[in-house]
N, C-alpha and C positions, 0 to 999 in steps of 0.2 A: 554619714547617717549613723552609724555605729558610737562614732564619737559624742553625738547628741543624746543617743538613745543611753548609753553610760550617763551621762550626766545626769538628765531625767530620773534614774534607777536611785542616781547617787541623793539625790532632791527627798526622791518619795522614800530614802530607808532614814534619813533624817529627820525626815518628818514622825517617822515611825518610831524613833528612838525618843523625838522629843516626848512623844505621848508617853513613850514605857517609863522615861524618867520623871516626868510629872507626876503619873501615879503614885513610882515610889519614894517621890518627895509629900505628897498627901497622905502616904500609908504612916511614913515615919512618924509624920508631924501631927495626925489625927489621928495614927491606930488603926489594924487591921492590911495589915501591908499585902497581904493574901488574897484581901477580898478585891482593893483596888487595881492589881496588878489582873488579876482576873477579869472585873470589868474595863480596862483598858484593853487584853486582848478581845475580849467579843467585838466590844466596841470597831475594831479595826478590822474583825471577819465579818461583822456587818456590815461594814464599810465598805469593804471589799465586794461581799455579795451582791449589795447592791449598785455600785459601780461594773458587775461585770453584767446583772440584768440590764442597766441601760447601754452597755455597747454590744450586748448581742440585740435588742430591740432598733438599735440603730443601726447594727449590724442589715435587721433586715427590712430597715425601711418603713418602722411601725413607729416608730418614733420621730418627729418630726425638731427634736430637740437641738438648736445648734450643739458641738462639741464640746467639750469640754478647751479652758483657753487659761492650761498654766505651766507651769515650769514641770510637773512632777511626770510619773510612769506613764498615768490615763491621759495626761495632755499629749504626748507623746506616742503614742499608741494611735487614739484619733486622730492627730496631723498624720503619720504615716499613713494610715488606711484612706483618710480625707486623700491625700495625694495619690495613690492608686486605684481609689475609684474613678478621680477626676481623669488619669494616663487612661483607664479602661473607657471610659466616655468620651475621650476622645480619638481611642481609636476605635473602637464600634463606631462613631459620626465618621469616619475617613475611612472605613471600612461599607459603611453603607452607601457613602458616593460613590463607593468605585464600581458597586453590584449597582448602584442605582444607572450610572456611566453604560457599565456592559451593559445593560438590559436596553437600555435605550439606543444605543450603538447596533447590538444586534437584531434590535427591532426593527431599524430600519433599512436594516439589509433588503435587497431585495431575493434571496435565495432562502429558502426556508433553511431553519436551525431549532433542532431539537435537540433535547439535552438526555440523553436515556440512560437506566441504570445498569447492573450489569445483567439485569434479567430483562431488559429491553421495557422494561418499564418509563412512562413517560414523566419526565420529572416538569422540564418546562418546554414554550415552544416558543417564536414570537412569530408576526401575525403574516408574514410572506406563507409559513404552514399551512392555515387557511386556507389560502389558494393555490397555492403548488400540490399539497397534500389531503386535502380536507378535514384536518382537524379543527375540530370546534372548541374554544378557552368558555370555561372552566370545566366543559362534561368531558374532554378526552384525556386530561389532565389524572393520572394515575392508572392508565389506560395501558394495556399494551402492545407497544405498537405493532407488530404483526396481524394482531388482533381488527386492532385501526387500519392499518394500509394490507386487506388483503392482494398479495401477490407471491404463489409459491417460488418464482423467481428472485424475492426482495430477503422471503422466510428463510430460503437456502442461503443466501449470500450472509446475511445476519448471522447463521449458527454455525457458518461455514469458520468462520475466524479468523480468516485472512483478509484483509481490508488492505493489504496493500497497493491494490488498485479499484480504481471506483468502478461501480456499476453503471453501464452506461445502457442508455434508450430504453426506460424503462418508463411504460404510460400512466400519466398523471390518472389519480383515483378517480374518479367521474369525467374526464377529457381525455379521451386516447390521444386529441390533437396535437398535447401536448405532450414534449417529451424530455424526459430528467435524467439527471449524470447524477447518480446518490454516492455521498465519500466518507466513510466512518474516519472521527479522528479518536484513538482513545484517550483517557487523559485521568487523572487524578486516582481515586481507590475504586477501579471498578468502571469507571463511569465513562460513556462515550458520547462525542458529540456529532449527530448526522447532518450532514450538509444536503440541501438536494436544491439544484441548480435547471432551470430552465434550457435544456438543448435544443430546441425545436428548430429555432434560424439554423443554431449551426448543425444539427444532422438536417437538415433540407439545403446545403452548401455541399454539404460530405455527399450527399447523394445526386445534387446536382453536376458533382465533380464526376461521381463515377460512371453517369450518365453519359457524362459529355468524352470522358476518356473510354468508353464503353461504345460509343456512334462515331468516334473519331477513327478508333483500331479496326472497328468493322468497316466503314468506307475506306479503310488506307490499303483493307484486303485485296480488293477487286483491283487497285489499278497498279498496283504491285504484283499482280500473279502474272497481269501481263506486259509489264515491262519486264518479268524476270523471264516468261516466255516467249518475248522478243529478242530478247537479250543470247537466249539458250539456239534460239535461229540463226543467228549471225553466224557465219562461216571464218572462221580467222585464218585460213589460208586463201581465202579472197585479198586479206588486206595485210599481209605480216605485221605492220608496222601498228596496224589498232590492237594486236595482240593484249600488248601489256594492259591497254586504258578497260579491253573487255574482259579479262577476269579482276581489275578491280573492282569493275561495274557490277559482276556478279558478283562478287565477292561483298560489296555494300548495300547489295539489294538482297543478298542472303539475310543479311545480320539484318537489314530494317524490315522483313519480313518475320525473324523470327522477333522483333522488337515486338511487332504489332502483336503475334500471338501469345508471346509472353501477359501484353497487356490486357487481352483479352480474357487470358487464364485467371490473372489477379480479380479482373473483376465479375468474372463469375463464380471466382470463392466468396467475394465479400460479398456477395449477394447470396451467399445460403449461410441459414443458421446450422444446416446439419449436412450430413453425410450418407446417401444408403450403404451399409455396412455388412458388410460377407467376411467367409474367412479368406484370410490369405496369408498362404502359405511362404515364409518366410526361407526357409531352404530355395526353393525354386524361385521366389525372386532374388536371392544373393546371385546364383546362378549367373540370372541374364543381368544383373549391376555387374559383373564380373566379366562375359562378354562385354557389354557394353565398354565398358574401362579398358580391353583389350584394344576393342577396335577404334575408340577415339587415340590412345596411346601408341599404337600403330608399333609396336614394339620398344618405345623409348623408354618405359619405365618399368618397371616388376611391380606386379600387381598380386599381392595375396589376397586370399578370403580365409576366416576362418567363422567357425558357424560352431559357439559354444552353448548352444540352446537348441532342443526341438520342437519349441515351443514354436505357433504359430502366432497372428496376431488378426485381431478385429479392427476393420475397417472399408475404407475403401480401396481397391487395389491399384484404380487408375489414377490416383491423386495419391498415395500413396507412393506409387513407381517413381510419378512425376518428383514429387519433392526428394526420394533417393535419390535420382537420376540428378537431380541439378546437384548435388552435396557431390557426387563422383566425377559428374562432368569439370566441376569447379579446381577441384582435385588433379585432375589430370592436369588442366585447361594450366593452371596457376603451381604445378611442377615440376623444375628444370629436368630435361633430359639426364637420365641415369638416378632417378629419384625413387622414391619404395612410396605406395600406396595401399593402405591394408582397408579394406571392408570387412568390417565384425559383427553379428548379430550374437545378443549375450545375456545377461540379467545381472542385473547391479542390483544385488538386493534381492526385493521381489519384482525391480522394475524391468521389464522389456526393455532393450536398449539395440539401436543400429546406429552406427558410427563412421566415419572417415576420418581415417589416419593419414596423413600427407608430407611428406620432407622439404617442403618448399620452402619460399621465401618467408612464409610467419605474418603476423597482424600484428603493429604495434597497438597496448593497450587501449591508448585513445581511440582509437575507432573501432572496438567494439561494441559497444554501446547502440551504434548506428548502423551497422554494417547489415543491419537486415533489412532497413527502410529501403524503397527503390530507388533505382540511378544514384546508389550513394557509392562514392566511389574512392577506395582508399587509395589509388595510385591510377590518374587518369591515360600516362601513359601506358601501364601496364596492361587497361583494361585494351586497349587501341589495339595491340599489339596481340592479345589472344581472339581478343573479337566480343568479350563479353556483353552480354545487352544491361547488366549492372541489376538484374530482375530475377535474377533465381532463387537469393536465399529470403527473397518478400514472397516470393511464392513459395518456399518452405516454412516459412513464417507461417502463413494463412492457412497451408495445411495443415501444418501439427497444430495450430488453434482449433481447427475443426476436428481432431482428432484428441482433443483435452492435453496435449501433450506439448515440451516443450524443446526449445533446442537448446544445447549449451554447447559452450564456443571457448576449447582453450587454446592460444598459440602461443610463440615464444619468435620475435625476429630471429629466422635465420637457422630454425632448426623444424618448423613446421607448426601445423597448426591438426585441430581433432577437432570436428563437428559431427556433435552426438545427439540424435534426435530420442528422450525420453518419454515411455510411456506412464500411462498406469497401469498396475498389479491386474484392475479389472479388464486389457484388453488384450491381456495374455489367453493362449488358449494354448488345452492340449492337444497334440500331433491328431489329426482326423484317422480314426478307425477304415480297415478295408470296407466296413460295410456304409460307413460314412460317405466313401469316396466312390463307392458303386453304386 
């Protein structure tokens, strides 16, 4: 390119020489060398002037003029620009298939897909929106979407900023029947794209399941109380020898007794969205987690508390207990004799925090992850051997959900593990006054 473009240059000052020398072969040979050479330069800035009027006129498409088509600077000039208009018209055409591709593509998704800016403004939509969400093309189109899909449930999750997990069961704009899982993807300068997906099959499967494990735990009650109170009647000095088979008996009808209650607990958390909330006193329940931990331990391990906060905490006390109680029973349950167990209520930050500290066996990485789901189980002999029902930390799970709070889970094989249940700032409270407490 460079190499052409010098030649062309080398063309048009030759050309410009031949003119200056012409001149002053007419100035010599006719007289007036001054005046010729004069009008040979105008001649060549009017030449120029108007060589540069027609490639800015072509420049902008006013001029319908083929190019120019010679050896010199201007030939040279329009071949290069000719060939980057032609590279830019063809990528705008390969640039417009591909938006023309997406558009079509995502149009016929069946899951709505809006395109929104980063003030939630509606850029595009395509037509699953319609009916999943009710927007109408082309009046909701610069629209914003809060504005459009009112739900102060959709408003908070939008300004909230974290989209790392989708909004789930949220009722379609004029059909409650139906119900949507919405997922912010962000992407480019600003701009995010919302997905919202049709759940209704599957939360009517979810709720079918929790129905059915819901009427299964409750019928497994009643004839379970009384095999266990059959069982608790048998006299083992009538029969020496059934001894051993009758406390395994009881000992299998304990655990699938507390299976069933366990399961009943889970799904009477997933069936509330909320919690009624009182204070509770957080000293006084270390207290009785600290009996408790005693008398499961039965003196095998050393159990500290330490209580570096007087702060109390908002919530529920009995669903609260519950899920401390399975984080200490867990603790005991799963550390070898002559092991240290600490309970700490503390503030990380401004956050409320209660924790279990454990010397045991440890979690290798990989099953973390899952360790909260039920009957997920990271060593199924091990569970066999303490008696776990595999359901405690999904019931710790459910309750710090219902409590905005989360759990965080660090171990290390072989040196112990700390399961710490984190609040927020807002469910700190300070210590209750005597007149509070009278």
């Amino acid at each position: 390119m460079n190499a052409r473009l010098d030649r062309a240059l080398q063309v048009s000052l030759w050309r410009i020489s031949g003119g200056l020398l012409l001149a002053l072969v007419l100035g010599l040979a006719l007289g007036g060398l001054a005046w010729w050479l004069f009008a040979a330069t105008l001649a060549a800035l009017v030449y120029l002037l108007w060589r540069l009027r027609q490639f800015g006129h072509w420049l902008q498409g006013r001029s319908r003029l083929a190019p120019v088509d010679d050896a010199g600077l201007w030939g040279a000039l329009y071949r290069i620009q000719l060939r980057r208009q032609r590279s830019d018209t063809e990528r705008r055409r390969r640039l417009v298939q591909v938006l023309r591709a997406f558009r079509n593509t995502a149009a016929a998704l069946p899951d709505a897909t809006v395109v929104l800016d980063a003030d939630g403004v509606i850029l595009w939509f395509n037509d699953a929106s319609t009916r999943l969400l009710g927007l109408s093309y082309p009046h909701d189109l610069s629209g914003h979407f809060s504005n459009l899909v009112r739900s102060p449930r959709v408003t908070r999750w939008l300004q909230g900023g974290d989209w790392s997990e989708p909004l789930m069961d949220v009722p379609a704009p004029g059909d409650d029947a139906l119900r949507l899982g919405l997922r912010i993807i962000p992407y480019g300068q600003g701009q995010r794209l919302l997905v919202a997906r049709d759940m209704s099959k599957l939360m009517q499967l979810e709720q079918m399941r929790r129905d059915f494990v819901a009427n299964v735990s409750h019928e497994l009650r009643t004839p379970l109380t009384v095999v266990h109170g059959y069982l608790d009647l048998i006299e083992p000095d009538q029969s020496p020898e059934l001894e051993p088979m009758l406390m395994e008996l009881r000992t299998q009808s304990r655990r699938m007794t507390q299976i069933v209650e366990d399961l009943l607990t889970i799904s009477r958390l997933e069936a509330q969205d909320s919690l009624p909330e009182e204070r509770v006193s957080m000293p006084g329940m270390m207290q009785t987690l600290r009996r408790e931990a005693e008398a499961l331990s039965l003196g095998r391990h050393t159990i500290v508390m330490e209580i570096r906060s007087e702060l109390d905490l908002s919530g529920s006390p009995k669903e609260l207990h519950s899920a401390f109680s399975n984080l200490v029973s867990n603790a005991v349950r799963y550390t070898p004799a002559g092991g240290r167990i600490q309970l700490r209520w503390e503030l990380r930050g401004e956050q409320p925090v209660f924790s279990v500290t454990d010397t045991g066996q440890g979690i290798a990485p990989n099953h973390l992850p899952r360790i909260t789901e039920r009957f997920y189980r990271v060593s199924s002999s091990r569970s066999r051997d303490t008696g776990g029902t595999g359901l405690g930390l999904s019931i710790v799970k459910h309750v710090l959900q219902l409590h905005q709070a989360k759990l965080c889970i660090e171990s290390e094989v072989g040196v112990g593990s700390t399961f710490a249940c984190v609040f927020d700032n807002e469910r700190a409270l300070q210590p209750a006054t005597s007149e509070e407490l009278g």
